[in-house]
The first five atom37 places (N, CA, C, CB, O) and aatype in JSON, in Angstrom:
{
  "aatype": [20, 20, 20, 20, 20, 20, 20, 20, 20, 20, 20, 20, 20, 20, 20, 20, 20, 20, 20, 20, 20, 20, 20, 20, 20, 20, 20, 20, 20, 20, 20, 20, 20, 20, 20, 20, 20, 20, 20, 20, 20, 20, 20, 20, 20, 20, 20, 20, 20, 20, 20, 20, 20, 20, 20, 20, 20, 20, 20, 20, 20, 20, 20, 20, 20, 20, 20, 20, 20, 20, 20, 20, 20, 20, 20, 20, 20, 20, 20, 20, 20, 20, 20, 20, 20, 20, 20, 20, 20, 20, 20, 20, 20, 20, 20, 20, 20, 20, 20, 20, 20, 20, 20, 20, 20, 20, 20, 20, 20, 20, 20],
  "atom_mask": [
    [1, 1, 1, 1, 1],
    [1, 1, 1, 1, 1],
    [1, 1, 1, 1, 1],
    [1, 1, 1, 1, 1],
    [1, 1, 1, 1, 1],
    [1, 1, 1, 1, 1],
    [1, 1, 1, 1, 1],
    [1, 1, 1, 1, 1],
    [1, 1, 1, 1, 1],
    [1, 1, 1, 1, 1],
    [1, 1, 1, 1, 1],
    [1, 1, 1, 1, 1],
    [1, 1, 1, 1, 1],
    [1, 1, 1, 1, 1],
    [1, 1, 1, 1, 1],
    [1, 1, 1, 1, 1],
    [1, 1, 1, 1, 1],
    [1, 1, 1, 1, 1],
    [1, 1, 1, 1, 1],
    [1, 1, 1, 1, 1],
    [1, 1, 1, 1, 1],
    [1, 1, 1, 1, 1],
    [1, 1, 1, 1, 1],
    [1, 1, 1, 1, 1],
    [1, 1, 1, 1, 1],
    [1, 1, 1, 1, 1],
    [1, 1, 1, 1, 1],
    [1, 1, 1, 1, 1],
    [1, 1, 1, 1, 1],
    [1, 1, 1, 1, 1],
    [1, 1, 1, 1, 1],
    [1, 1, 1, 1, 1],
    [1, 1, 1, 1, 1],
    [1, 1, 1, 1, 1],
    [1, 1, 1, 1, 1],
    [1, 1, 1, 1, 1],
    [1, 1, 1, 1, 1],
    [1, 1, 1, 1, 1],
    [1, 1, 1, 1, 1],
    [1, 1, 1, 1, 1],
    [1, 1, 1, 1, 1],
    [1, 1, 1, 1, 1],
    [1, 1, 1, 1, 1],
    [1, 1, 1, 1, 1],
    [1, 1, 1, 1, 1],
    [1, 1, 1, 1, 1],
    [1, 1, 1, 1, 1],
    [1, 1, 1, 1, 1],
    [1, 1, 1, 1, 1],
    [1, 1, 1, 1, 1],
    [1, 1, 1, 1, 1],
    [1, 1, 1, 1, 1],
    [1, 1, 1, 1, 1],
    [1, 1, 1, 1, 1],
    [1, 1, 1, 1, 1],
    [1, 1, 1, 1, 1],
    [1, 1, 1, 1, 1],
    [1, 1, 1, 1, 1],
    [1, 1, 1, 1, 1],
    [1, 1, 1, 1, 1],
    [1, 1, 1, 1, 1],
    [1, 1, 1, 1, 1],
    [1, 1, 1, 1, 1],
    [1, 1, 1, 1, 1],
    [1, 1, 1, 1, 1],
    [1, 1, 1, 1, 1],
    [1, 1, 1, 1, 1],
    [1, 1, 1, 1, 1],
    [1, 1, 1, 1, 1],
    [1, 1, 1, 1, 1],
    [1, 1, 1, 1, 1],
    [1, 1, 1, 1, 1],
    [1, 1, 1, 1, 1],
    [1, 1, 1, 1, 1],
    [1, 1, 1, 1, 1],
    [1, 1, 1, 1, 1],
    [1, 1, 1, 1, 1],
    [1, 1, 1, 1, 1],
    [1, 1, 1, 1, 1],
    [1, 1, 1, 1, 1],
    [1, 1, 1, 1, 1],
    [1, 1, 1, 1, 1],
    [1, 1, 1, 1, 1],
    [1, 1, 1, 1, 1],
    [1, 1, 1, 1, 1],
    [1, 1, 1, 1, 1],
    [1, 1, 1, 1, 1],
    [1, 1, 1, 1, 1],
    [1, 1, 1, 1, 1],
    [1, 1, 1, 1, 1],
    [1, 1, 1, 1, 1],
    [1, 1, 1, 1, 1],
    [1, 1, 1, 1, 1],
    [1, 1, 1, 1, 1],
    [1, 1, 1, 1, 1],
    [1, 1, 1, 1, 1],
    [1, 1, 1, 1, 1],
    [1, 1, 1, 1, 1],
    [1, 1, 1, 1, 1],
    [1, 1, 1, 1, 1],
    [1, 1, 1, 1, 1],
    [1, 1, 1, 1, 1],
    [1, 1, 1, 1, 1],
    [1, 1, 1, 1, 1],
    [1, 1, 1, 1, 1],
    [1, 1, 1, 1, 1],
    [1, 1, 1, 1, 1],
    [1, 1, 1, 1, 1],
    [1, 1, 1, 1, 1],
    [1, 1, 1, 1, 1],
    [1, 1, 1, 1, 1]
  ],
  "atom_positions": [
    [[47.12, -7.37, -6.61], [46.08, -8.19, -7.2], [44.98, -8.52, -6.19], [46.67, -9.47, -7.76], [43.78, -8.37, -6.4]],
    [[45.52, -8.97, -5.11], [44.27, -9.03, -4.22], [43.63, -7.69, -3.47], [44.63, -10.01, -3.12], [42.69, -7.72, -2.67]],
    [[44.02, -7.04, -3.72], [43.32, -5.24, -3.71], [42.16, -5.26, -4.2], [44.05, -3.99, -4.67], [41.09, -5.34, -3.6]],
    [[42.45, -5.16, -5.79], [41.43, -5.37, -6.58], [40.41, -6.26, -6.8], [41.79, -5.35, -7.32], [39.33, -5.93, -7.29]],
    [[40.79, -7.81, -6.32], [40.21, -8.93, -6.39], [39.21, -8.1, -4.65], [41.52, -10.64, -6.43], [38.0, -7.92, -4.82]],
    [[39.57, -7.87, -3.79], [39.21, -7.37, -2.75], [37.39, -6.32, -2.73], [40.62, -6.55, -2.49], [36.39, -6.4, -2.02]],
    [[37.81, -5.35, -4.0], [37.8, -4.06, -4.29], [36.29, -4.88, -5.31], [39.51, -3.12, -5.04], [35.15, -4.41, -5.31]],
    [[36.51, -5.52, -5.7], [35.47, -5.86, -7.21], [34.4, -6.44, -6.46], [36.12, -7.14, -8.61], [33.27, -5.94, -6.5]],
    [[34.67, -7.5, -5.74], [34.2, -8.53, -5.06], [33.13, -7.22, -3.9], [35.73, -9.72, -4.3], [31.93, -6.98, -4.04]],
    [[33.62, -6.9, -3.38], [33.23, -5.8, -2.29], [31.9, -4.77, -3.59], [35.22, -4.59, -1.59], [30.75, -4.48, -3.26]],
    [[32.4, -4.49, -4.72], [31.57, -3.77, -5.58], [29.82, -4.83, -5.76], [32.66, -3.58, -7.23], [28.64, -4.78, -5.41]],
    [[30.85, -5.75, -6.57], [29.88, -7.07, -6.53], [28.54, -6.74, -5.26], [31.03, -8.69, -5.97], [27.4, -6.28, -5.33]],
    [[29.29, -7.18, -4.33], [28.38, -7.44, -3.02], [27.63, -6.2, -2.73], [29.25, -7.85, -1.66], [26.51, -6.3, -2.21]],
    [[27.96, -5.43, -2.91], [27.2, -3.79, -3.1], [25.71, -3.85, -3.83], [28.27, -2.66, -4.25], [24.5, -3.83, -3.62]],
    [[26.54, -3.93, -4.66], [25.31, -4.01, -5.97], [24.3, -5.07, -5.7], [25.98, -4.44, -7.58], [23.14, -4.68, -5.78]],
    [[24.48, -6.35, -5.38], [23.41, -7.69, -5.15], [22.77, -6.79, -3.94], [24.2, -9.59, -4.62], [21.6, -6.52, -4.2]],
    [[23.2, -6.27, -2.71], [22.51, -5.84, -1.4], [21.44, -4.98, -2.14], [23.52, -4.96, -0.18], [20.22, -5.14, -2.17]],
    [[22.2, -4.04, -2.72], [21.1, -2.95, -3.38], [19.82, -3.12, -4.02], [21.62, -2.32, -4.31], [18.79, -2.45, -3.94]],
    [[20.22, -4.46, -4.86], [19.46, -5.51, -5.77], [18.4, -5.98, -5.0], [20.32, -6.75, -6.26], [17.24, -5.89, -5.38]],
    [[18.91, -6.73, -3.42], [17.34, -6.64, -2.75], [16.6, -5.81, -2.06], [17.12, -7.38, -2.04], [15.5, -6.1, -1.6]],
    [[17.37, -4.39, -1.91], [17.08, -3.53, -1.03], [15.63, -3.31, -2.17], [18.39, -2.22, -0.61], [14.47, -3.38, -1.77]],
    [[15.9, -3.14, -3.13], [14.77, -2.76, -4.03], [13.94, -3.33, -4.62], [15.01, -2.3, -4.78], [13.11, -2.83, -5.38]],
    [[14.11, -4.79, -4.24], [13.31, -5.8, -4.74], [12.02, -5.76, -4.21], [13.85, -7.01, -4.52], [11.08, -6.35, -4.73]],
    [[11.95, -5.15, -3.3], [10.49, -5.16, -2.37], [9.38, -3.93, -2.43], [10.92, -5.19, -0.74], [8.32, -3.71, -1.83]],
    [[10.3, -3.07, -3.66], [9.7, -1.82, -3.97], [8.81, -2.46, -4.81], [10.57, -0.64, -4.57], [9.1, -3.49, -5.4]],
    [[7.38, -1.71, -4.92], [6.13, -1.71, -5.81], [6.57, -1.22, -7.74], [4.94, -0.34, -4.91], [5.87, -1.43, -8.74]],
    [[7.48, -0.77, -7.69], [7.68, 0.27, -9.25], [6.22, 1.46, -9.3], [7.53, -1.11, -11.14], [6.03, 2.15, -10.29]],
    [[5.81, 1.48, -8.74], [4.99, 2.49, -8.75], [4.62, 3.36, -7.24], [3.84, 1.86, -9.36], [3.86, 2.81, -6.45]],
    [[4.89, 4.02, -7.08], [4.78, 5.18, -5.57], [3.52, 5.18, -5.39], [5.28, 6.94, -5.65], [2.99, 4.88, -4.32]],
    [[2.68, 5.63, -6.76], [1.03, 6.0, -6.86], [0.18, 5.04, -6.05], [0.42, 5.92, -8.45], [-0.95, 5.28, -5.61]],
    [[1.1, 3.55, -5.88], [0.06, 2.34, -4.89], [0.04, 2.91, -3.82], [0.57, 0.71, -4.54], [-1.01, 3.13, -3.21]],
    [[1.46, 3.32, -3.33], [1.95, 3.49, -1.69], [1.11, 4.84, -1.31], [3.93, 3.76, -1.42], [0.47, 4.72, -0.27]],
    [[1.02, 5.96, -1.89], [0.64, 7.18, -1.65], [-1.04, 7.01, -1.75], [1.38, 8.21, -2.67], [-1.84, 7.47, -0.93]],
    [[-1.33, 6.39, -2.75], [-3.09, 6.17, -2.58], [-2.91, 5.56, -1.2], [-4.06, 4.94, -3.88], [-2.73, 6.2, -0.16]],
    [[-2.97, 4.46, -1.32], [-3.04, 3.74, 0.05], [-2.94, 4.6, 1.46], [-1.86, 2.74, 0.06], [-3.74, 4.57, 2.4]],
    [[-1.5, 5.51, 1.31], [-1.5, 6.31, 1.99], [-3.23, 7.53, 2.58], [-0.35, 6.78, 1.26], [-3.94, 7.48, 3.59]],
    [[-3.25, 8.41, 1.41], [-4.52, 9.1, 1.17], [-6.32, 8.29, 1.78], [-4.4, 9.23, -0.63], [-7.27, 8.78, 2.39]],
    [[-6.0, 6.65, 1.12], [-6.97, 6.42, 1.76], [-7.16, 6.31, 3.44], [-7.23, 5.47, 1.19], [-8.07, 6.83, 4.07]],
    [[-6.14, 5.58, 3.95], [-5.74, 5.46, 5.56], [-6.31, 7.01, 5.72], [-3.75, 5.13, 6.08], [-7.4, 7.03, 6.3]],
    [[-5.81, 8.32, 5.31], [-6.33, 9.16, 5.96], [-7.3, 9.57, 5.65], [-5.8, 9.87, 6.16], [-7.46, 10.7, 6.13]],
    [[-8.66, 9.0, 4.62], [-10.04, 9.67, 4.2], [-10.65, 8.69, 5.47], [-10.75, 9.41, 2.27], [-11.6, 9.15, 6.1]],
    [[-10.22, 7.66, 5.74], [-10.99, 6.7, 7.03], [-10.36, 7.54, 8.02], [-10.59, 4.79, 7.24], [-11.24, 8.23, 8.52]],
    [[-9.16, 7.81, 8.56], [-9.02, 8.37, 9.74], [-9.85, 9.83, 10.19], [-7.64, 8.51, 9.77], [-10.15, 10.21, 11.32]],
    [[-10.13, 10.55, 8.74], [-10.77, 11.76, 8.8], [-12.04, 11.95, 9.52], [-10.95, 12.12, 7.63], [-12.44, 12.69, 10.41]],
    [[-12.94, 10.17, 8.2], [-13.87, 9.97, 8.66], [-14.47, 9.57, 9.99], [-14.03, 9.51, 8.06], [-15.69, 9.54, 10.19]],
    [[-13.49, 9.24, 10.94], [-13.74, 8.67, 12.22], [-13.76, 9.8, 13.31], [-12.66, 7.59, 12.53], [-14.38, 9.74, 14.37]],
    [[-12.88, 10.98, 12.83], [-12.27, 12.12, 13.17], [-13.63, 12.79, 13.91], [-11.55, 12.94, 11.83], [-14.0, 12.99, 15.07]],
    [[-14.4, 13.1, 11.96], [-15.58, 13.77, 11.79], [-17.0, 13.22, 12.65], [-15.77, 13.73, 10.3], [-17.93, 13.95, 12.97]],
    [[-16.91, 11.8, 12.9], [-18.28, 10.76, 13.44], [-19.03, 10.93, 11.92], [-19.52, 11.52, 15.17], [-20.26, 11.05, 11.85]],
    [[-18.03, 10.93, 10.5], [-18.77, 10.23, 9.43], [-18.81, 8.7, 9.46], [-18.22, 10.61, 8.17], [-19.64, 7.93, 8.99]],
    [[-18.01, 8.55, 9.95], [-17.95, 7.01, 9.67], [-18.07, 6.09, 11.61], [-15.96, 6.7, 8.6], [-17.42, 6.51, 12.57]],
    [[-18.94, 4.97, 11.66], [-19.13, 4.72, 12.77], [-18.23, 3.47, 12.65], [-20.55, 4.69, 13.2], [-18.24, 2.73, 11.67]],
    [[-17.33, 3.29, 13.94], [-16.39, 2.08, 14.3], [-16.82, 0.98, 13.51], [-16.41, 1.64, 15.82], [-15.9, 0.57, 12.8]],
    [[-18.15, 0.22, 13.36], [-18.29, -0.78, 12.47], [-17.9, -0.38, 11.13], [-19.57, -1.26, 12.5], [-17.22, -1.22, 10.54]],
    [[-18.16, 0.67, 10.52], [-17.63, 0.9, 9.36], [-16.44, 1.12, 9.15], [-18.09, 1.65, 8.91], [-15.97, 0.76, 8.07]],
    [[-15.67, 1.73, 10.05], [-14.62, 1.78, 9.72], [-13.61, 0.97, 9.69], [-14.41, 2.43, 10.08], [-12.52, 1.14, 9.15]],
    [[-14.07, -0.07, 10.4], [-13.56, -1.94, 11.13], [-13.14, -2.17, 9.76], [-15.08, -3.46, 11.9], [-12.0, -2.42, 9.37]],
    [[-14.6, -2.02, 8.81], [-14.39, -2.9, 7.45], [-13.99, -2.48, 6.48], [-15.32, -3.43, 6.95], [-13.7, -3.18, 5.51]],
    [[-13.82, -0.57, 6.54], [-12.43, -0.14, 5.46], [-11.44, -0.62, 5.9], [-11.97, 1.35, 5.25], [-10.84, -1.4, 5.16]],
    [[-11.05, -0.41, 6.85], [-9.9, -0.89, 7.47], [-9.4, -2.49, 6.75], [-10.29, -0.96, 9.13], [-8.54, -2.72, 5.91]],
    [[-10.14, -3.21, 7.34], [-9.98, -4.92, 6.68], [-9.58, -4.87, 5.2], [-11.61, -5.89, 6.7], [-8.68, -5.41, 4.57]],
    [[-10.89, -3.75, 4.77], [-10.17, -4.1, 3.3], [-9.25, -3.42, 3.12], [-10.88, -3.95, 2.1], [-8.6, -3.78, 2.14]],
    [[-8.78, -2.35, 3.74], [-7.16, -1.69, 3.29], [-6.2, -2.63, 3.28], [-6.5, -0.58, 4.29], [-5.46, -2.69, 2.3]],
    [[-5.99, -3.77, 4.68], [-5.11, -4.76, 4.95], [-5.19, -5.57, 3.69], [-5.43, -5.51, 6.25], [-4.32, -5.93, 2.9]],
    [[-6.59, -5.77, 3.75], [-5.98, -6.88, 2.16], [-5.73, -6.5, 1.01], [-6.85, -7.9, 1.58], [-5.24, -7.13, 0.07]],
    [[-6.06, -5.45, 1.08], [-5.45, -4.6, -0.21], [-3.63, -4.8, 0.06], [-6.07, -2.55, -0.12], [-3.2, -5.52, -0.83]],
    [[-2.88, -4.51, 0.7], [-1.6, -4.48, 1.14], [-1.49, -6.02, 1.15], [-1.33, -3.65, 2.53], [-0.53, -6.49, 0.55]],
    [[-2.25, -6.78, 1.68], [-1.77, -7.84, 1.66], [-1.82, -8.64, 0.43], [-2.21, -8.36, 2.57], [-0.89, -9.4, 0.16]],
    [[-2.85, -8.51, -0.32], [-2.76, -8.31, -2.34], [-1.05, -8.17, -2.5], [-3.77, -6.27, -3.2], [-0.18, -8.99, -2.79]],
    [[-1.02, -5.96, -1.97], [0.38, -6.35, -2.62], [1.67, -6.71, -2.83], [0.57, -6.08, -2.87], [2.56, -6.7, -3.69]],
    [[1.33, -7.15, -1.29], [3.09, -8.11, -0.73], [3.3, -9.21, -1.32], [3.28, -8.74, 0.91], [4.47, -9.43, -1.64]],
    [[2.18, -10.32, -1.67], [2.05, -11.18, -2.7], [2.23, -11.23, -3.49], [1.51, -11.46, -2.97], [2.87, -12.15, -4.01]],
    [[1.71, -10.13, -4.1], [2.37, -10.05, -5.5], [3.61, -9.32, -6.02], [1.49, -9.58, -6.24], [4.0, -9.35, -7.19]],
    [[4.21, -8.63, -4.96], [5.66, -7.98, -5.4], [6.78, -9.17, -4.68], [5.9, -6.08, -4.61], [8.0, -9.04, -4.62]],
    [[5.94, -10.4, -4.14], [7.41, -11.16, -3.72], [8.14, -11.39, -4.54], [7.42, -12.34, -3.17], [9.3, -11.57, -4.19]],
    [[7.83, -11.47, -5.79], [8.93, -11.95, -6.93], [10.18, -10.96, -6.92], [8.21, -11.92, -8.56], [11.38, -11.21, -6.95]],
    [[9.39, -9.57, -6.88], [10.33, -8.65, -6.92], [10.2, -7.34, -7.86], [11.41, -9.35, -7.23], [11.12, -6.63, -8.26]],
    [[8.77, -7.2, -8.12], [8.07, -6.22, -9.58], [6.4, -6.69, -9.09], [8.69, -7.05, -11.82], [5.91, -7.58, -8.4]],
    [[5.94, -5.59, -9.81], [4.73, -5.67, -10.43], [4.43, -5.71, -11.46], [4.18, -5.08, -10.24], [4.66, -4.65, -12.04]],
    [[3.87, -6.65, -12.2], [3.44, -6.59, -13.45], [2.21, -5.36, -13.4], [2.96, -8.13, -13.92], [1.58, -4.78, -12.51]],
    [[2.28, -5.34, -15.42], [1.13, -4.74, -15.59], [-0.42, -4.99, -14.91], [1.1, -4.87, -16.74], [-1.3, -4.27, -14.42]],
    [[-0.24, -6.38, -15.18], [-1.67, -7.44, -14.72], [-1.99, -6.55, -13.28], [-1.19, -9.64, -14.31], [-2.94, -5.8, -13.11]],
    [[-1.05, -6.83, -12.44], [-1.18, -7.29, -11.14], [-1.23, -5.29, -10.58], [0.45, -8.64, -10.54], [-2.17, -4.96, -9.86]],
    [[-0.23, -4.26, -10.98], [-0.53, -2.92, -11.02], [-2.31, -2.97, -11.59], [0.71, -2.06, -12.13], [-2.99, -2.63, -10.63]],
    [[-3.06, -3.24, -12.6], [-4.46, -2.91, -12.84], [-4.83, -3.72, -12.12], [-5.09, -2.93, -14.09], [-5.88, -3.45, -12.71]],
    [[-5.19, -4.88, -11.03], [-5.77, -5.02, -10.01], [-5.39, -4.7, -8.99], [-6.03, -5.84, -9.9], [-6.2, -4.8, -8.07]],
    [[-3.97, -4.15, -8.69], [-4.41, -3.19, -7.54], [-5.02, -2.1, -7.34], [-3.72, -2.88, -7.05], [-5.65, -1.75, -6.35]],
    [[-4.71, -1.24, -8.89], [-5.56, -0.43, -8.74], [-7.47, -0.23, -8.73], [-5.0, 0.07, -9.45], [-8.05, 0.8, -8.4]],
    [[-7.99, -1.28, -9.11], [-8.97, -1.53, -9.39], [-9.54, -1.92, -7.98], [-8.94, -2.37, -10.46], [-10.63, -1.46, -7.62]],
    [[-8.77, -2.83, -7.1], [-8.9, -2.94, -5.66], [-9.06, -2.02, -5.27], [-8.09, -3.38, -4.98], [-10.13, -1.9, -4.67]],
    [[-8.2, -0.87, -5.35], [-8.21, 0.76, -4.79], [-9.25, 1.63, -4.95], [-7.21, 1.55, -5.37], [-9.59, 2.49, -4.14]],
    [[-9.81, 1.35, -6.16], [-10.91, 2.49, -7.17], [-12.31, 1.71, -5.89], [-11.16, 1.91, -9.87], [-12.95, 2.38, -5.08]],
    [[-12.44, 0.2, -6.1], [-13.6, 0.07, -4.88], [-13.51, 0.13, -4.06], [-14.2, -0.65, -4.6], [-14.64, 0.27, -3.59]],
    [[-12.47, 0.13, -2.97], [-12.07, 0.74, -1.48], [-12.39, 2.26, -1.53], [-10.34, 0.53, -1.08], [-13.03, 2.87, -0.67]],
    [[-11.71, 2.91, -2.94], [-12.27, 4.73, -2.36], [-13.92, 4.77, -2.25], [-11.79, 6.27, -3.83], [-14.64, 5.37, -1.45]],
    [[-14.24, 3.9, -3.39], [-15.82, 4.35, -3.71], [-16.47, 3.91, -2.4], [-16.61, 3.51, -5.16], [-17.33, 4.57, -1.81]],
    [[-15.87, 2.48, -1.93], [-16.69, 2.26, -0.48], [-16.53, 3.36, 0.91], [-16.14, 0.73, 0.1], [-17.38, 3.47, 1.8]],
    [[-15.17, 4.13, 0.85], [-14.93, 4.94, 1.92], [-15.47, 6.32, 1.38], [-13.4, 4.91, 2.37], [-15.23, 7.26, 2.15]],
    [[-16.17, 6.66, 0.18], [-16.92, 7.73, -0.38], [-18.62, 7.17, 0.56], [-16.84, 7.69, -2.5], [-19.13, 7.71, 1.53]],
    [[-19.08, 6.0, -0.16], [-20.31, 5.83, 0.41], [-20.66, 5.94, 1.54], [-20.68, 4.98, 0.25], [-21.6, 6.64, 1.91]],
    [[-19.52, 4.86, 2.64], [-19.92, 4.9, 4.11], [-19.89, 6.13, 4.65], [-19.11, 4.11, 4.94], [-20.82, 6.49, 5.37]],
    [[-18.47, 7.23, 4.28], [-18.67, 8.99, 4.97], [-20.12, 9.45, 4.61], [-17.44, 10.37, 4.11], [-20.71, 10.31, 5.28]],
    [[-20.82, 8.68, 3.25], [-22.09, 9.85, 3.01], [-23.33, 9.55, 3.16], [-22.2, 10.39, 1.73], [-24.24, 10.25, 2.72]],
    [[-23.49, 8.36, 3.87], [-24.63, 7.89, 4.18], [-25.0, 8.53, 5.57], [-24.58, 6.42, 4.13], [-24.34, 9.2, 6.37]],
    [[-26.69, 7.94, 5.55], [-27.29, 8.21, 6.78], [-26.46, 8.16, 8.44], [-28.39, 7.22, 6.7], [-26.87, 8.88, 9.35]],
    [[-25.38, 7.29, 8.59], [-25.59, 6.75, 9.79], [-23.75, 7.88, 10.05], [-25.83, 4.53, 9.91], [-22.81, 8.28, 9.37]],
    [[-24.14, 7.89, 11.14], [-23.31, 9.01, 11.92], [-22.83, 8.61, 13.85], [-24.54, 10.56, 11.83], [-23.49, 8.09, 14.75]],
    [[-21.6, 9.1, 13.82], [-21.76, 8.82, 15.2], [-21.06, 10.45, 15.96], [-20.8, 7.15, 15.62], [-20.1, 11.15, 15.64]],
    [[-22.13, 10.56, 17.08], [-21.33, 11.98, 18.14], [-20.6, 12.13, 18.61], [-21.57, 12.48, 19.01], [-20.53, 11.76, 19.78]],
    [[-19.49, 12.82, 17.93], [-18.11, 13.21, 18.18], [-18.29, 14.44, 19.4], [-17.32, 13.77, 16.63], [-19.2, 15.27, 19.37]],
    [[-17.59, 14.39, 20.11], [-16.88, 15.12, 21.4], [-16.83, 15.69, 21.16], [-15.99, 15.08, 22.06], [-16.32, 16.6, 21.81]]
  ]
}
């Protein structure tokens, strides 16, 4: 009896660990991997001297708060619908701003 009582209990505790292992997941990859993609259209851009250190200071900033958006809002443990369409909507004006700054006038001479 105490095998089993041993054995369940041990299952139990499995399952709750797992329970928070995943609690901190987004439910959606597509946040993590954009996010991802953008980090590297700014790293590209810095790569290329499309984008000059001040500009890239302030994709940067806003990438952080973009992430920092979504640690906030997955503390519960999910993303809502709500809170998935403003991140993504956060995302859609971060690309468009790291589209503008690569295509504007100002440039810096890369090595």
């Amino acid at each position: 009896m105490k095998k089993v009582m041993r054995l369940v209990m041990a299952s139990v505790l499995s399952v709750a660990i797992s329970g928070i292992a995943l609690a901190g997941t987004t439910n959606d990859p597509g946040i993590q991997k954009r996010e991802q993609n953008q980090e590297k259209r700014i790293d590209q851009g810095v790569q290329s001297g499309q984008l000059t250190p001040k500009e890239a200071g302030k994709l940067e900033a806003q990438q952080t708060k973009i992430k920092q958006d979504e640690e906030r809002m997955k503390a519960d443990g999910t993303l809502t619908p709500a809170e998935r369409r403003k991140l993504k909507r956060e995302q859609n004006r971060a690309s468009k701003n790291i589209y503008r700054k690569k295509h504007n006038d100002k440039t810096v001479d890369v090595k």
